[in-house]
TINU-81589 format. One record per residue (C-alpha): residue number from 1; chain; x, y negated, z. Coordinates in steps of 0.001 Angstrom, whole numbers, plus 500000, padded with zeros to 6 digits. Last residue first. Example, Ala and Ser with C-alpha at 12.3 -4.5 7.8 and 13.67 -1.06 7.14 Angstrom:
2
<rec><n>2</n><chain>A</chain><u>513670</u><v>501060</v><w>507140</w></rec>
<rec><n>1</n><chain>A</chain><u>512300</u><v>504500</v><w>507800</w></rec>
***
This chain:
255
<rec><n>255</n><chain>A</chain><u>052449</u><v>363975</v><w>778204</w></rec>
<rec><n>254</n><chain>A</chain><u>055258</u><v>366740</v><w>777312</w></rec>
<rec><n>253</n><chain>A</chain><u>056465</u><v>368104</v><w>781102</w></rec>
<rec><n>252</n><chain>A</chain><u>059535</u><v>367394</v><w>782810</w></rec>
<rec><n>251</n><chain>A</chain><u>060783</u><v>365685</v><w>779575</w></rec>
<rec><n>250</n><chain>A</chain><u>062624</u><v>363411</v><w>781488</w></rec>
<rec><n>249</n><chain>A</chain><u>060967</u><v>360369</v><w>779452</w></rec>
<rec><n>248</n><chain>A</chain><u>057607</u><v>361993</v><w>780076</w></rec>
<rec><n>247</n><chain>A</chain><u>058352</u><v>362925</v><w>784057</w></rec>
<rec><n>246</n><chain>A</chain><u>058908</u><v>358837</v><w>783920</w></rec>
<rec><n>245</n><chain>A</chain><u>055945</u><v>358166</v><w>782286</w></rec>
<rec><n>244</n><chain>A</chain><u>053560</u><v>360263</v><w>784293</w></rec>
<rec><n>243</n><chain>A</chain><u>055371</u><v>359421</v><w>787922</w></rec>
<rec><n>242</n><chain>A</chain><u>054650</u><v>355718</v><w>787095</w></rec>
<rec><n>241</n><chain>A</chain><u>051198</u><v>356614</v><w>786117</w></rec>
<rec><n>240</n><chain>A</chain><u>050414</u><v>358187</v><w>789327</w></rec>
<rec><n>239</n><chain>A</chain><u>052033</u><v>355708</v><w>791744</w></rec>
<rec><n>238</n><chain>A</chain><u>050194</u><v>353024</v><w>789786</w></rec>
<rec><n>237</n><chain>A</chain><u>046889</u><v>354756</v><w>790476</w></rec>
<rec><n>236</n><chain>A</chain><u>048144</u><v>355392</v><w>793970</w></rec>
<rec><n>235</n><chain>A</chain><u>048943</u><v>351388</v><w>795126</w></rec>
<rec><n>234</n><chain>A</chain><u>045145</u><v>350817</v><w>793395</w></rec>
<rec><n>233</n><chain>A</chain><u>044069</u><v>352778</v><w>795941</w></rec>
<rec><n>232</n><chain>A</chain><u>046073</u><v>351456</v><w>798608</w></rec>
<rec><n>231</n><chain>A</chain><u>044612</u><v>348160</v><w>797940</w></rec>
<rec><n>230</n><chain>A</chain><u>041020</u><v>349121</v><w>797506</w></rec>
<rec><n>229</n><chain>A</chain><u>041522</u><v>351224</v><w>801029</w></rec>
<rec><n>228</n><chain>A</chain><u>042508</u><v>347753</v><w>802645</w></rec>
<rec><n>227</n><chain>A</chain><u>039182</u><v>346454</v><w>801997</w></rec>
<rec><n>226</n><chain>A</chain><u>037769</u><v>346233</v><w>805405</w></rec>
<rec><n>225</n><chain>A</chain><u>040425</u><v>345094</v><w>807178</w></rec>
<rec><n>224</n><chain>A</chain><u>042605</u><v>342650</v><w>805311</w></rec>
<rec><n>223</n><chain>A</chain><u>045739</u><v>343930</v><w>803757</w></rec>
<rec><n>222</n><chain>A</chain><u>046675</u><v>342022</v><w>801103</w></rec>
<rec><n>221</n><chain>A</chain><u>046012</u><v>339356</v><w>803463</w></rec>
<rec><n>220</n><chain>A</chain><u>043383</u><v>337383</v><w>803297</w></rec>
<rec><n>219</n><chain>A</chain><u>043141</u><v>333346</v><w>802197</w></rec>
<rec><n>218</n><chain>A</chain><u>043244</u><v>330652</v><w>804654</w></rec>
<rec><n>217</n><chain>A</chain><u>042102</u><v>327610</v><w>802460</w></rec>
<rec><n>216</n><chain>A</chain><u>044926</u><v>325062</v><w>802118</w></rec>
<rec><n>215</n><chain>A</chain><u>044404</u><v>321414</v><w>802541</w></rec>
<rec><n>214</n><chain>A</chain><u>044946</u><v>319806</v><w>799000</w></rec>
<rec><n>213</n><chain>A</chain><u>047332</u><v>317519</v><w>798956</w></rec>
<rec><n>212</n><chain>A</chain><u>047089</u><v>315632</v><w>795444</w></rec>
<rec><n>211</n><chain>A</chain><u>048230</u><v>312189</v><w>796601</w></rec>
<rec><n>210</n><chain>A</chain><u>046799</u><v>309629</v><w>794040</w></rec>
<rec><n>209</n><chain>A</chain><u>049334</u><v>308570</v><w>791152</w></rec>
<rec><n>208</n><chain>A</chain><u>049044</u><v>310709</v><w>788289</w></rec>
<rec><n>207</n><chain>A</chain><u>044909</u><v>311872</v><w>789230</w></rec>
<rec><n>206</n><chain>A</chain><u>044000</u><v>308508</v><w>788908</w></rec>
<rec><n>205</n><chain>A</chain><u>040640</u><v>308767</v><w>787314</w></rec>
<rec><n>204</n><chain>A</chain><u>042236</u><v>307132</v><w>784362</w></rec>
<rec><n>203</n><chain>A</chain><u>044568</u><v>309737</v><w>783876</w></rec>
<rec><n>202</n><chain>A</chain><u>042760</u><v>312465</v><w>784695</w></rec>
<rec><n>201</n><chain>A</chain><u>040082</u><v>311245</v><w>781203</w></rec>
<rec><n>200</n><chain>A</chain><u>043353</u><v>310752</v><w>779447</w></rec>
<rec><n>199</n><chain>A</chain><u>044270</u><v>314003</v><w>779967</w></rec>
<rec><n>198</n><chain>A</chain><u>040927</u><v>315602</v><w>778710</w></rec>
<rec><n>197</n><chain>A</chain><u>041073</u><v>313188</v><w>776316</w></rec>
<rec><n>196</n><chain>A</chain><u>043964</u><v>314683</v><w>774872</w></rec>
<rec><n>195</n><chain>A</chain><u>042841</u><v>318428</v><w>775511</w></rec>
<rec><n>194</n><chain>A</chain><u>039451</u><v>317638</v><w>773405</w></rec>
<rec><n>193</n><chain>A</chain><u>041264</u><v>315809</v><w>770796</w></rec>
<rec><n>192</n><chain>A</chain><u>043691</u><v>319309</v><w>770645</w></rec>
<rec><n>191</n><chain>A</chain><u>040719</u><v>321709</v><w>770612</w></rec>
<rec><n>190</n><chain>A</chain><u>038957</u><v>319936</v><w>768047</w></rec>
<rec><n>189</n><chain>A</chain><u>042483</u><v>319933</v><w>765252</w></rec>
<rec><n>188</n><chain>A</chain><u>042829</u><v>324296</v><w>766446</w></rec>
<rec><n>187</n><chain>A</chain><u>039339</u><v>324550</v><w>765862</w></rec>
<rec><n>186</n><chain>A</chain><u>039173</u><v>322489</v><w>762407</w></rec>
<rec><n>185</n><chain>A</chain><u>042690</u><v>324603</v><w>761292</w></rec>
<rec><n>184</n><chain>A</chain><u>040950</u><v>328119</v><w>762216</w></rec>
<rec><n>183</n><chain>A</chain><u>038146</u><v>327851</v><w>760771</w></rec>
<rec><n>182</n><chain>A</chain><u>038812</u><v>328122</v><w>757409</w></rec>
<rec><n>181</n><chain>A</chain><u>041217</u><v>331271</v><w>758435</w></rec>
<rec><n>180</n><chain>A</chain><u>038399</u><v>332834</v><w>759765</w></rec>
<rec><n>179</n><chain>A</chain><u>036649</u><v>332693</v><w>756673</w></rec>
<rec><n>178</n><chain>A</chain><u>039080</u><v>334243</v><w>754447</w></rec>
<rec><n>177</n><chain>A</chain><u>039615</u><v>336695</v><w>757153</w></rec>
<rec><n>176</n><chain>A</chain><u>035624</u><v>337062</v><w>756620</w></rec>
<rec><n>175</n><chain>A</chain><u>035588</u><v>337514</v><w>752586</w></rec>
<rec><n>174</n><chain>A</chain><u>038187</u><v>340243</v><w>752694</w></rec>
<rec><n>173</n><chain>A</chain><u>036116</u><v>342193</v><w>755332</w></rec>
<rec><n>172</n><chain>A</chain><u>032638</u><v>341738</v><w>753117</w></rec>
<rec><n>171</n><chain>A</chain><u>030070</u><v>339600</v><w>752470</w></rec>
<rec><n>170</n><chain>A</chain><u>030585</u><v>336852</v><w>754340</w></rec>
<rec><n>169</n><chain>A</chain><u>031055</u><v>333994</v><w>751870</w></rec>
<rec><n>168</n><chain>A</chain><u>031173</u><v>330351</v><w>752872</w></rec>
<rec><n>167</n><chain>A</chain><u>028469</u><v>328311</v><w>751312</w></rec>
<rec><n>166</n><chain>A</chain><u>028210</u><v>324617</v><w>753138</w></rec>
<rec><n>165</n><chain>A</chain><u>025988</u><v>326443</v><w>756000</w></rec>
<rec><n>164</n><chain>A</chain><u>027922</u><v>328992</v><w>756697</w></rec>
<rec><n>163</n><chain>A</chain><u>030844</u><v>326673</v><w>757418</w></rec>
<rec><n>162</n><chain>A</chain><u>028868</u><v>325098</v><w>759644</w></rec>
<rec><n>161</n><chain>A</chain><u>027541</u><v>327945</v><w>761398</w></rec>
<rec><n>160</n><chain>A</chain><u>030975</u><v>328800</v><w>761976</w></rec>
<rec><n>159</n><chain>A</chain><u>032596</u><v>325651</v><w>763154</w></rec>
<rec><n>158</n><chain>A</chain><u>029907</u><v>325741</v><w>765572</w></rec>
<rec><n>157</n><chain>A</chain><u>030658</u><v>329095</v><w>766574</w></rec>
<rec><n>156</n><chain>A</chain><u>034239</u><v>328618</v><w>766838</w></rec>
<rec><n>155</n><chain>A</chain><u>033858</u><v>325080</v><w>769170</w></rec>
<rec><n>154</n><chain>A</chain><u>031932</u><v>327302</v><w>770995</w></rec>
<rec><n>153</n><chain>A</chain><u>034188</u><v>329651</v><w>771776</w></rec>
<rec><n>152</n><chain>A</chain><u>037112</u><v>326932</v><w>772175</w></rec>
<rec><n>151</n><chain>A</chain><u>034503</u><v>325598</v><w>775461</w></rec>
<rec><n>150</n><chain>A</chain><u>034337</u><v>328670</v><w>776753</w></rec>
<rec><n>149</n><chain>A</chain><u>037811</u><v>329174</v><w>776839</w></rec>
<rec><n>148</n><chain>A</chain><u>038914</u><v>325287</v><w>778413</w></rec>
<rec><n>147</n><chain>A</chain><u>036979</u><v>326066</v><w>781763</w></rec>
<rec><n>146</n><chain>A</chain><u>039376</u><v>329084</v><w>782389</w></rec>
<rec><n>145</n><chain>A</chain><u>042475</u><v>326542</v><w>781477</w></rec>
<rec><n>144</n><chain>A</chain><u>041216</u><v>323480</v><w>783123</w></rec>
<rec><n>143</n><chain>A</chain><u>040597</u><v>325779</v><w>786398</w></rec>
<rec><n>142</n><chain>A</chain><u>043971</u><v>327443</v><w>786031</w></rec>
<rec><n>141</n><chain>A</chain><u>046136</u><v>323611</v><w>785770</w></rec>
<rec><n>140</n><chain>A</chain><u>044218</u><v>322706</v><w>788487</w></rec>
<rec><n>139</n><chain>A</chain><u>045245</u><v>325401</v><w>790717</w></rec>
<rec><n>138</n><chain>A</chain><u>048815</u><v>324532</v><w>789401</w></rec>
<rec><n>137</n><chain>A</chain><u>048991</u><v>321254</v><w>790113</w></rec>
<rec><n>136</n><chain>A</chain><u>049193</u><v>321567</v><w>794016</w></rec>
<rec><n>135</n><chain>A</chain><u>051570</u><v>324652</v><w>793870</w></rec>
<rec><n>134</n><chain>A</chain><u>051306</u><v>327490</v><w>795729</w></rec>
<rec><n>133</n><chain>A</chain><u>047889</u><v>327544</v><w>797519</w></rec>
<rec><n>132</n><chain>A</chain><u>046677</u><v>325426</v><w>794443</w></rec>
<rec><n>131</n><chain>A</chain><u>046642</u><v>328854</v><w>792641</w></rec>
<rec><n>130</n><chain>A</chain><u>044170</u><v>330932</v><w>795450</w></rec>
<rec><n>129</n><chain>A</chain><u>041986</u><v>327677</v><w>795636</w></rec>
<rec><n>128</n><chain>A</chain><u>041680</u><v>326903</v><w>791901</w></rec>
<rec><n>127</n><chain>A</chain><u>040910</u><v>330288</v><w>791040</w></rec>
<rec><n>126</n><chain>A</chain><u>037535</u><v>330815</v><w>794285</w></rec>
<rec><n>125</n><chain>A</chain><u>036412</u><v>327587</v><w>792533</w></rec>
<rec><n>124</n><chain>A</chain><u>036237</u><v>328888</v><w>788947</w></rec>
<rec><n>123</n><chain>A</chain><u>033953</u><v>332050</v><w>790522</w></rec>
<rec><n>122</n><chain>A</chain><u>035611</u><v>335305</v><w>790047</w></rec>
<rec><n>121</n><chain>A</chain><u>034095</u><v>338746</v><w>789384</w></rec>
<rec><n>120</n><chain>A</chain><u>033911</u><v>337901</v><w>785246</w></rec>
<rec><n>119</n><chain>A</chain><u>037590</u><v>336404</v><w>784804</w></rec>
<rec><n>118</n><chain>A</chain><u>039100</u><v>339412</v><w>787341</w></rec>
<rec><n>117</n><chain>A</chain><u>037024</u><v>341935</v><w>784850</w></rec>
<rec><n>116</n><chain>A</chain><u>038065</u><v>340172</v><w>781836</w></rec>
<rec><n>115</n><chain>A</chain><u>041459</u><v>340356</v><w>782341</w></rec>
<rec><n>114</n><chain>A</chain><u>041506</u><v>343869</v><w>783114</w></rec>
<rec><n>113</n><chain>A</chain><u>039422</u><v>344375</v><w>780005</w></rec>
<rec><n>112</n><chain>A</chain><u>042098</u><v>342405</v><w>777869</w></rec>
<rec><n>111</n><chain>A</chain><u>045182</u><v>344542</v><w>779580</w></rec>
<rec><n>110</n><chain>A</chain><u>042999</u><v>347580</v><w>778686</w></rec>
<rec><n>109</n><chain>A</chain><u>041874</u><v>347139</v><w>775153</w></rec>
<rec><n>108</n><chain>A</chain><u>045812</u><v>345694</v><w>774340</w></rec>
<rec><n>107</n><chain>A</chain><u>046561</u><v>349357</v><w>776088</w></rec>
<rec><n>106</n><chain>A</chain><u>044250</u><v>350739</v><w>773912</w></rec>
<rec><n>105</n><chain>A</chain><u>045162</u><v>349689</v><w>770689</w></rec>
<rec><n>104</n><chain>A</chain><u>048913</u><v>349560</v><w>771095</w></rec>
<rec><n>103</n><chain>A</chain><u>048835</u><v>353719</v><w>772037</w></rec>
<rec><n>102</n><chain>A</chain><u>046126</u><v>354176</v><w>769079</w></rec>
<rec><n>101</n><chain>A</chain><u>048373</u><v>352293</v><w>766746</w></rec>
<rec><n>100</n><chain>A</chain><u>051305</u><v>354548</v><w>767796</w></rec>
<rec><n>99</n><chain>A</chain><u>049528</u><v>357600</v><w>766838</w></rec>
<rec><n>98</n><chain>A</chain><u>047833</u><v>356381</v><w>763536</w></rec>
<rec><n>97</n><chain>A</chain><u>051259</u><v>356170</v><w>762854</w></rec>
<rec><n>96</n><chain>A</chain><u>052796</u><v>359195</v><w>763433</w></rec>
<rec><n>95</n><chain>A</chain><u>049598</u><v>360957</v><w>761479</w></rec>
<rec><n>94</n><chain>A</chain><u>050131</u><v>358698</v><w>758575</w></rec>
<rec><n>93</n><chain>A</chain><u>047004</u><v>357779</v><w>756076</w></rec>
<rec><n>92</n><chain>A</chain><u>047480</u><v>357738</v><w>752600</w></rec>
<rec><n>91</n><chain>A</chain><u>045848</u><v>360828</v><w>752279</w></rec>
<rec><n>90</n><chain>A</chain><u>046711</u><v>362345</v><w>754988</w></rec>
<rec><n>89</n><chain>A</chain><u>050396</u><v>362234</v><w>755571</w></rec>
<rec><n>88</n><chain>A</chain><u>052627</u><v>363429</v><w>758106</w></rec>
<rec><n>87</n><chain>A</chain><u>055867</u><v>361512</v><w>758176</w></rec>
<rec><n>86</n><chain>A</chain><u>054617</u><v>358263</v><w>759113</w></rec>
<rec><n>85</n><chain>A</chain><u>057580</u><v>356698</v><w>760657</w></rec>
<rec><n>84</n><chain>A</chain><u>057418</u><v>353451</v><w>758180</w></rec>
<rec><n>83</n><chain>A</chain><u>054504</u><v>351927</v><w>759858</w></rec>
<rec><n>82</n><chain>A</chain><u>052446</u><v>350721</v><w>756659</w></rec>
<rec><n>81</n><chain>A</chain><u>049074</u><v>353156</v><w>756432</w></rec>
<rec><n>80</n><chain>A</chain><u>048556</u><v>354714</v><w>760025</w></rec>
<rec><n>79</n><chain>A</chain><u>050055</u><v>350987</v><w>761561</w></rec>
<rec><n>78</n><chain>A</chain><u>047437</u><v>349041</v><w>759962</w></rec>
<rec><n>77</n><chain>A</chain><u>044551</u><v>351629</v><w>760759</w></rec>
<rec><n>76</n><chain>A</chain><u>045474</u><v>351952</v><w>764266</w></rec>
<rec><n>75</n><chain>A</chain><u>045736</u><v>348031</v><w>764346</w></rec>
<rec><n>74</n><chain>A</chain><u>042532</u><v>347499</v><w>762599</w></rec>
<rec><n>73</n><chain>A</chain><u>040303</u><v>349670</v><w>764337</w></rec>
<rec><n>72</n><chain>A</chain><u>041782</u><v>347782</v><w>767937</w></rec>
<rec><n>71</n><chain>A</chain><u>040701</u><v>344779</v><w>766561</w></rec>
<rec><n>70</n><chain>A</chain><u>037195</u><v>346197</v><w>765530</w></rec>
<rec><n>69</n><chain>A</chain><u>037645</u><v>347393</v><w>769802</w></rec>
<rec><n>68</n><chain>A</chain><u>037800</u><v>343855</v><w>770365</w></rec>
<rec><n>67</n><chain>A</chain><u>034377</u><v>342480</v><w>769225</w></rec>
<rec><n>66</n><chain>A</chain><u>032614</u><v>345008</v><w>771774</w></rec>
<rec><n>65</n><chain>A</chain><u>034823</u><v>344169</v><w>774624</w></rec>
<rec><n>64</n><chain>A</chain><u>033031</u><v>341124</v><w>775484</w></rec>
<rec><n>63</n><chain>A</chain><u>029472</u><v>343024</v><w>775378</w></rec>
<rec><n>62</n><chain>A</chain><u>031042</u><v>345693</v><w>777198</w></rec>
<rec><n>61</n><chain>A</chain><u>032899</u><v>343393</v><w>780200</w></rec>
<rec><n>60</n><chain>A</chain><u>029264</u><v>341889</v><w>780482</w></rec>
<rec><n>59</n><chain>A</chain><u>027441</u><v>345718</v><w>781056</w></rec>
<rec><n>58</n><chain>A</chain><u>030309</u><v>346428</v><w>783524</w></rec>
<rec><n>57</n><chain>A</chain><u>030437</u><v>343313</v><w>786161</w></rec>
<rec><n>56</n><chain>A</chain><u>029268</u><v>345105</v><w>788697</w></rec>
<rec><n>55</n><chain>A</chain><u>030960</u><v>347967</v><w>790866</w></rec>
<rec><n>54</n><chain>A</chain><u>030011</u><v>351220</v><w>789411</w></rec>
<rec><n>53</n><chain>A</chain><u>030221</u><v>349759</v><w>785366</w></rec>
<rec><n>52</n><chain>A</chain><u>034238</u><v>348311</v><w>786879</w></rec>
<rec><n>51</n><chain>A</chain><u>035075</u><v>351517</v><w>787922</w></rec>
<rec><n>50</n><chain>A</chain><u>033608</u><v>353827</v><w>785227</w></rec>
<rec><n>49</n><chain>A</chain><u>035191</u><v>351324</v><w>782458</w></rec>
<rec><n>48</n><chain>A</chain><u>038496</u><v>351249</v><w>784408</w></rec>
<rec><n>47</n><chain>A</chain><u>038352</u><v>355198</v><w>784938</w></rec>
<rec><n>46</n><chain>A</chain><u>038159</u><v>355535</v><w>780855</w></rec>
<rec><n>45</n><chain>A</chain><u>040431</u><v>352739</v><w>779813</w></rec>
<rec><n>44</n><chain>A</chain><u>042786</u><v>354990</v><w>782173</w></rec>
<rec><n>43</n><chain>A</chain><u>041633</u><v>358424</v><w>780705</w></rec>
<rec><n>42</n><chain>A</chain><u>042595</u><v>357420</v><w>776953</w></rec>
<rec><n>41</n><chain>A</chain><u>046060</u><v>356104</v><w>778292</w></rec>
<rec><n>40</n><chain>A</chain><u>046420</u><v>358965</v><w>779176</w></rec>
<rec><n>39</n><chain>A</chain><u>045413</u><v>361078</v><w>776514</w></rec>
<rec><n>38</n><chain>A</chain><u>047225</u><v>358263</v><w>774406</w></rec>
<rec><n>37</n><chain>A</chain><u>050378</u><v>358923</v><w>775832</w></rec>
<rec><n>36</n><chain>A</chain><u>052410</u><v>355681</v><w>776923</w></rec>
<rec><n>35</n><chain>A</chain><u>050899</u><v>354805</v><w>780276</w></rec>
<rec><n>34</n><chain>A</chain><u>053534</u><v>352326</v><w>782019</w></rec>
<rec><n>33</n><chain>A</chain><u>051618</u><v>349171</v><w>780982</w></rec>
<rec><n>32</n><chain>A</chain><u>048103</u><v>350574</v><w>781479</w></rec>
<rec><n>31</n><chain>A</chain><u>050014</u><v>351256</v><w>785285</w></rec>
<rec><n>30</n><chain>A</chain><u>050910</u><v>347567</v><w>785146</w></rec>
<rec><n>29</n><chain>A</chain><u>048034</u><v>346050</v><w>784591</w></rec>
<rec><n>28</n><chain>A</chain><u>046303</u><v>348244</v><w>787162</w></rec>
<rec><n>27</n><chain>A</chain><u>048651</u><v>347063</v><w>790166</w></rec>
<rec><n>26</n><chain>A</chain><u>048114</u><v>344083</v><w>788642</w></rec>
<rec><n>25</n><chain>A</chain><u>044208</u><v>344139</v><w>789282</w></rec>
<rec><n>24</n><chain>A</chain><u>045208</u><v>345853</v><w>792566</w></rec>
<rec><n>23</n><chain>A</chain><u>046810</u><v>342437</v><w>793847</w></rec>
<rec><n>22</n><chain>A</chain><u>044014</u><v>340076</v><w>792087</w></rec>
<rec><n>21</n><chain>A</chain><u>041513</u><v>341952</v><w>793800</w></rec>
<rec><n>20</n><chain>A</chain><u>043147</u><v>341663</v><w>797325</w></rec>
<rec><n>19</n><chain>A</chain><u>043993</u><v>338425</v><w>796614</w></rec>
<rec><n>18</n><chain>A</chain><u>040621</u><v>336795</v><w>796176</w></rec>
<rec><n>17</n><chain>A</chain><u>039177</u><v>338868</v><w>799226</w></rec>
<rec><n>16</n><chain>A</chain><u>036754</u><v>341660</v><w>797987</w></rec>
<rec><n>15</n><chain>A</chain><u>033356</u><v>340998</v><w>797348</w></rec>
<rec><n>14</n><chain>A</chain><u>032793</u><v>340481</v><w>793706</w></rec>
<rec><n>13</n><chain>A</chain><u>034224</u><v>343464</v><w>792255</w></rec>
<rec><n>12</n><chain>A</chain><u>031564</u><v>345548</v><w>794060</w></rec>
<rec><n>11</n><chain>A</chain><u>028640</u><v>343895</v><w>792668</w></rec>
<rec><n>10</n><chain>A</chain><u>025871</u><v>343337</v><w>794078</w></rec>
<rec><n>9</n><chain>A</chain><u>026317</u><v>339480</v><w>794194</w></rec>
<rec><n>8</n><chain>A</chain><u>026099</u><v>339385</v><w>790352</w></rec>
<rec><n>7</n><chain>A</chain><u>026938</u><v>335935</v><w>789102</w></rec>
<rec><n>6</n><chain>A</chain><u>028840</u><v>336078</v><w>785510</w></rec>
<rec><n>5</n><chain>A</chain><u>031870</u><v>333696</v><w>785377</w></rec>
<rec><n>4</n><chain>A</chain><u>032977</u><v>332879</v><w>781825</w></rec>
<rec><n>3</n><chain>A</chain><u>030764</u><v>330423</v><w>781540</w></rec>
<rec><n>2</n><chain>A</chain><u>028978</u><v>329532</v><w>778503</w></rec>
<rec><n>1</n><chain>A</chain><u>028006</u><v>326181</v><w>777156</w></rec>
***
């Protein structure tokens, strides 16, 4: 079964303190959040990639990236044939469109790689220990949930390969939503008997009635020597695109 995890002690994304990462990975978020011109938004996917290639991690967020970006096709393409503000017409292609699809595309490309980077850089353990620090069920409810992806993955590729094998077509695009949607029902139907014994299997180790006090781990400050330059860092980059989107809206100048 995969793991989500990927072990690379090298890497730069791997050494900071658990909040300290976490803290600039939202600081991140939320400047892909604020970008709204797809220049800039362009450059941020663009610095992420750079960052995350320079400090470990890179070649895995690419290969899980890779089957996203035909997502991100489709959306520009949806939106540059159907959204009704296409004024400027190619074909049957919409320039207005084709601009707003490219805005959703890449900041969906961005919140997923930011995702991906905190998912690759962090062990399952390191999770449960920052989220059980605030609640006692809630570390455990993280670790079932990162542990649960892989396992859905494969549950897809099985269901896959087994479809495959009793005829279904994959010739073309039309042929592989049809697909998809064969496979959705017997993933969705595995995925539920695997959560319910999942429960039961908690259940009858006790897990309802046994005191769940977990002593805490002292984690680092936001501010712990040694990586505090990460923090105000990633305090600039949302500085930056904050002051981008707002001179945008007061048309201080047209990004």
């Amino acid at each position: 079964m995969k793991n989500l995890y990927v072990d690379n002690i090298n890497g730069y994304w791997y050494w900071p303190p658990l909040k300290v990462k976490f803290f600039s990975l939202a600081l991140m978020l939320l400047g892909i959040i604020f970008s709204a011109n797809p220049l800039v938004l362009a450059g941020n996917l663009t610095l992420i990639l750079l960052i995350t290639l320079a400090g470990g991690g890179g070649t895995a967020l690419l290969s899980r990236l890779k089957a996203f970006v035909f997502f991100g096709l489709f959306i520009i393409a949806f939106h540059s044939v159907l959204n009704p503000a296409n004024e400027t017409m190619l074909f049957i292609f919409g320039l207005e469109g084709a601009l707003y699809g490219s805005i959703v595309a890449m900041r969906l490309t961005g919140i997923v790689a930011l995702a991906q980077i905190a998912l690759i850089t962090t062990p399952p353990r390191k999770i449960f220990l920052l989220f059980s620090s605030f609640h006692k069920d809630l570390g455990l409810i993280m670790l079932l949930l990162v542990g649960f992806i892989p396992v859905l993955q494969e549950e897809l590729n099985n269901t896959s390969h087994a479809q495959q094998t009793r005829g279904l077509a994959w010739k073309n695009s039309i042929d592989k939503i049809r697909a998809y949607l064969a496979m959705i029902i017997p993933v969705i139907i595995k995925a539920l008997f695997k959560a319910q014994g999942m429960a039961s299997l908690l259940y009858l180790r006790g897990y309802d009635m046994q005191d769940r006090h977990l002593a805490k781990k002292q984690l680092r400050p936001l501010w712990a020597k040694g990586y505090r330059y990460l923090s105000a860092l990633s305090i600039i980059y949302f500085l930056i695109n904050v002051v981008m989107f707002t001179a945008s809206k007061m048309k201080v100048w047209p990004i």
